[in-house]
Z-matrix of the N, CA and C atoms (Angstrom, degrees):
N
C 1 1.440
C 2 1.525 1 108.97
N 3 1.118 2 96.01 1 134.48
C 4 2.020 3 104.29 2 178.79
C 5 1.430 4 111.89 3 -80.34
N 6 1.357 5 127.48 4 156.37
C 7 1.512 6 129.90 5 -178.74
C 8 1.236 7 105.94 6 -52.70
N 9 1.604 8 123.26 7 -42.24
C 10 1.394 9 158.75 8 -147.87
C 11 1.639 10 89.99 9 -57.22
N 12 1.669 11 94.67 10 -54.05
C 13 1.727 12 86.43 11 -166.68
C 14 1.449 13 101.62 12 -106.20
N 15 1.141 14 119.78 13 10.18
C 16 2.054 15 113.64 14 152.44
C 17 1.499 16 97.78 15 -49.19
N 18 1.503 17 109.56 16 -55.32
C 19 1.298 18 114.40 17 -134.60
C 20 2.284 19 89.04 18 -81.87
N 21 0.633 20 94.97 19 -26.40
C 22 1.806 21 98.93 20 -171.44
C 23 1.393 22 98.27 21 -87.74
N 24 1.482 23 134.90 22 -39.01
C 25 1.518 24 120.39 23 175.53
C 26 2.154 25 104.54 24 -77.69
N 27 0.914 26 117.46 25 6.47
C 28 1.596 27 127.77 26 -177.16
C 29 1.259 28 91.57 27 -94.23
N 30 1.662 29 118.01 28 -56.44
C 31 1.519 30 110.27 29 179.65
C 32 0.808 31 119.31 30 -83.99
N 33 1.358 32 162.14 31 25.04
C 34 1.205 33 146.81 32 71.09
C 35 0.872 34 147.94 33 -22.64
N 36 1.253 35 114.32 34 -53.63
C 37 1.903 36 97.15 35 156.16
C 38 1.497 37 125.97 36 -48.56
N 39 1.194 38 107.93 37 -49.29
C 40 1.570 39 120.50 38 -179.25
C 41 1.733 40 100.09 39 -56.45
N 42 1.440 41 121.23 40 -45.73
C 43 1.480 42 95.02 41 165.82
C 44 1.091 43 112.79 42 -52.08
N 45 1.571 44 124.43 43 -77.17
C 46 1.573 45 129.52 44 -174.45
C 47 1.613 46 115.30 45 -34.26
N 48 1.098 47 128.25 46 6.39
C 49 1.527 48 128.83 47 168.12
C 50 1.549 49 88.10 48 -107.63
N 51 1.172 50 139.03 49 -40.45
C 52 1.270 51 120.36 50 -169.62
C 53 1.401 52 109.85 51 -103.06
N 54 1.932 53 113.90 52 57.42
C 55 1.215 54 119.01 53 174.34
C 56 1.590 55 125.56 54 60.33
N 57 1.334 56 121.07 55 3.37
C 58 1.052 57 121.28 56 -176.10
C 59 1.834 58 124.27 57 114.14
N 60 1.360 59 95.40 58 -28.97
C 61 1.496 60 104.57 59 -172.10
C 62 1.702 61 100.92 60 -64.14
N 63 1.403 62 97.25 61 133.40
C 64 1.555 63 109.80 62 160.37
C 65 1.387 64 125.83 63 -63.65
N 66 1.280 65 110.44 64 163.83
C 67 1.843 66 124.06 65 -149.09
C 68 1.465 67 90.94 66 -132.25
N 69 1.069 68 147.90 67 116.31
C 70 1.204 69 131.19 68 143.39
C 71 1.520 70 127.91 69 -70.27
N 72 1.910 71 99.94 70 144.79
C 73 1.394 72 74.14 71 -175.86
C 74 1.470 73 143.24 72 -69.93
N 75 1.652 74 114.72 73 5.20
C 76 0.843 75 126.73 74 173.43
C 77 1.500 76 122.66 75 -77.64
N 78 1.513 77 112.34 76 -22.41
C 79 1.630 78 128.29 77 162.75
C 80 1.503 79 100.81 78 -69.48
N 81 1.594 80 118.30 79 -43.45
C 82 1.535 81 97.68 80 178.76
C 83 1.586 82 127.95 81 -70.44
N 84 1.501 83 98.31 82 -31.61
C 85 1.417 84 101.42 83 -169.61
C 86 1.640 85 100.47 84 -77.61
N 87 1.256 86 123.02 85 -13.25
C 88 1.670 87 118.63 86 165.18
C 89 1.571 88 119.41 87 -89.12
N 90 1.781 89 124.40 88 -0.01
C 91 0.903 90 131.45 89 143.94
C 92 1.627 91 132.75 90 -77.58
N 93 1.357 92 99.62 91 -30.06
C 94 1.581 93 102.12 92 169.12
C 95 1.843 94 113.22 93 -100.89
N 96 1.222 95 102.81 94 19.81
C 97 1.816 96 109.15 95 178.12
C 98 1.339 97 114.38 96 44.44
N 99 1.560 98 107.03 97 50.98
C 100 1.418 99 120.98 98 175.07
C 101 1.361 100 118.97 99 -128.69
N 102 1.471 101 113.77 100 150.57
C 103 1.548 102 101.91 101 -175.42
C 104 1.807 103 110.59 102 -71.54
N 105 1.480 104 118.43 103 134.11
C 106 1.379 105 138.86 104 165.05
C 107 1.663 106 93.15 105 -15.13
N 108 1.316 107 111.49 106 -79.53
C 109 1.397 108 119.52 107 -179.39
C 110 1.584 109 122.67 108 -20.95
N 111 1.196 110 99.11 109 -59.64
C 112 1.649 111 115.20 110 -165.82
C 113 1.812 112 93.66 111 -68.85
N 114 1.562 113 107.32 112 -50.54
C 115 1.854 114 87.09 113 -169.72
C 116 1.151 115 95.10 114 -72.60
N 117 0.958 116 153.55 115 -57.47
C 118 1.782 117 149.53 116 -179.28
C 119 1.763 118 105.15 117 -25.08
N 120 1.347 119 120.58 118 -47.87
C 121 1.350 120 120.80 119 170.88
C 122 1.719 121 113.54 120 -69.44
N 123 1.465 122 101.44 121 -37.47
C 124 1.689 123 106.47 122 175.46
C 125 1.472 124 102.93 123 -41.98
N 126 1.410 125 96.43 124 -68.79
C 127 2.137 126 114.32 125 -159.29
C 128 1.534 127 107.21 126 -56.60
N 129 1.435 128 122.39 127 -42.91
C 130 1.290 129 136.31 128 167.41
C 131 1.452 130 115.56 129 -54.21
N 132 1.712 131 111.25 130 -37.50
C 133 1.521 132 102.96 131 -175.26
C 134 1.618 133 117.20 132 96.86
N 135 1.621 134 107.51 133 -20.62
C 136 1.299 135 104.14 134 179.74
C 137 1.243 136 104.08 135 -40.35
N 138 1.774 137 128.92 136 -85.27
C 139 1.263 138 132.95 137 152.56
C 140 1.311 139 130.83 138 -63.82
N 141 1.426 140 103.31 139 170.27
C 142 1.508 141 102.98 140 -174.87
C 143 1.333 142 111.00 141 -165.48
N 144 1.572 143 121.92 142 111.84
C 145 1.351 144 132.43 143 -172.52
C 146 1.414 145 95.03 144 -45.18
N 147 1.303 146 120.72 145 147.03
C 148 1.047 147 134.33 146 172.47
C 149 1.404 148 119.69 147 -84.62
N 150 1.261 149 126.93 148 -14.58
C 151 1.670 150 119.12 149 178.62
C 152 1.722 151 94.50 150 -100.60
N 153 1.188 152 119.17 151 -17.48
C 154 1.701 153 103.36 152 -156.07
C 155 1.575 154 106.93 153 -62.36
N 156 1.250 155 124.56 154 -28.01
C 157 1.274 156 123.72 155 -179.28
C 158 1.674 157 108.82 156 -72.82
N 159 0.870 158 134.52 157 -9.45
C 160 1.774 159 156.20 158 -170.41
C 161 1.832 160 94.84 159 -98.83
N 162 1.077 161 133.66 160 -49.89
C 163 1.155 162 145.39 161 -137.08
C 164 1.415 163 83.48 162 -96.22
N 165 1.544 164 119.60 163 -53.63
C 166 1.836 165 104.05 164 -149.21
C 167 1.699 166 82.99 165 -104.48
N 168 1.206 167 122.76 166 3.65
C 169 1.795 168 112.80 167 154.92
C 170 1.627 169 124.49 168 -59.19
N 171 1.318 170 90.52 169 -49.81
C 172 1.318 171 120.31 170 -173.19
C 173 1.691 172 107.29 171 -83.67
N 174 0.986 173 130.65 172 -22.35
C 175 1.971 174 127.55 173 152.83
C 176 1.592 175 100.21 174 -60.05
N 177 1.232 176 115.18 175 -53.33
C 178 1.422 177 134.00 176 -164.90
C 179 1.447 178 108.55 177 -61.82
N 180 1.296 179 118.59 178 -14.40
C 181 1.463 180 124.23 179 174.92
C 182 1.518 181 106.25 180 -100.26
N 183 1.325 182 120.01 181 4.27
C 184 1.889 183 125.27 182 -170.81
C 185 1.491 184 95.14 183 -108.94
N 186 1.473 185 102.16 184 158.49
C 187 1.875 186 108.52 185 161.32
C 188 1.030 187 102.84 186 -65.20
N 189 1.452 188 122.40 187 179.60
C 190 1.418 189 137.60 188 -177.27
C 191 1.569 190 101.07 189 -71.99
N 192 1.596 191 130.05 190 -52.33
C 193 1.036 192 133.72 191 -155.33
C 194 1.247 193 104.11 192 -83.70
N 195 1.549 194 134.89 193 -17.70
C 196 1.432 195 141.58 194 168.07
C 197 1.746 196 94.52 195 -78.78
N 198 0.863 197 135.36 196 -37.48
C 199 1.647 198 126.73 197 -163.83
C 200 1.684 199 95.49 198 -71.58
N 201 1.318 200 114.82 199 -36.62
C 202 1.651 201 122.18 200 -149.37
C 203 2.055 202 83.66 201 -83.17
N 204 1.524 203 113.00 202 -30.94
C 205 1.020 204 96.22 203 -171.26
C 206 1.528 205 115.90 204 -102.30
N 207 1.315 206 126.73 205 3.73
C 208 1.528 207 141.12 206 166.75
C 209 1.412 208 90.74 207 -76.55
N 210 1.147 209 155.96 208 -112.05
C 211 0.966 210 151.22 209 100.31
C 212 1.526 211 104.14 210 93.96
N 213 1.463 212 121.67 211 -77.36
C 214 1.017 213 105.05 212 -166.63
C 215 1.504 214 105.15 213 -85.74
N 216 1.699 215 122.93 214 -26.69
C 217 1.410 216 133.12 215 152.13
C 218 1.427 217 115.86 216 -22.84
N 219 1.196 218 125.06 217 -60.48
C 220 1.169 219 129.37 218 167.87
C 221 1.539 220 132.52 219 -30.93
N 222 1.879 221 83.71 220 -51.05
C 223 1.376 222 111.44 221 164.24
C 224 1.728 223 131.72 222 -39.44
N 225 1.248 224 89.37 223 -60.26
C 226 1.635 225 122.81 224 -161.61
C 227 2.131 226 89.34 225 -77.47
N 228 1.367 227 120.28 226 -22.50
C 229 1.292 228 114.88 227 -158.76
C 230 1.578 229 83.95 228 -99.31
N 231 1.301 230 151.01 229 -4.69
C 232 0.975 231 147.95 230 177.19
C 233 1.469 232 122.17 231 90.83
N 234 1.626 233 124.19 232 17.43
C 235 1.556 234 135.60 233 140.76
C 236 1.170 235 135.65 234 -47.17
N 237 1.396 236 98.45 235 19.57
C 238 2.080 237 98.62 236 -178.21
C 239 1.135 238 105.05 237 -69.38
């Protein structure tokens, strides 16, 4: 699996939590405090952070209820 589509099945879900309504990526990349540009290259694949493929391996090795709670830790530590 390519980063390309981490990053496009993420935005999708994240719509599908918000009922369906679409996200632009410019709403996402101002939710994750990134330039428009850069996630637009993320989702496309042009570029590609180099840990994100490391990152959702490594959730993928946790239970569900440890991921939900790394996760939001992350959160709370200021990794949004």
């Amino acid at each position: 699996m390519e980063v390309a589509d981490l990053f496009n099945i993420l935005h999708n879900a994240i719509e599908a939590e918000h009922n369906g309504k679409k996200i632009s990526q410019n709403e996402m990349a101002k939710l994750l405090g990134i330039p428009m540009r850069t996630y637009q290259d993320w989702k496309l694949g042009t570029t590609k952070p180099k840990a994100a493929k490391s990152v959702i391996k490594m959730l993928g090795l946790l239970e569900d209820d440890e991921i939900i709670r790394v996760v939001r830790k992350i959160n709370r530590l200021g990794g949004q």
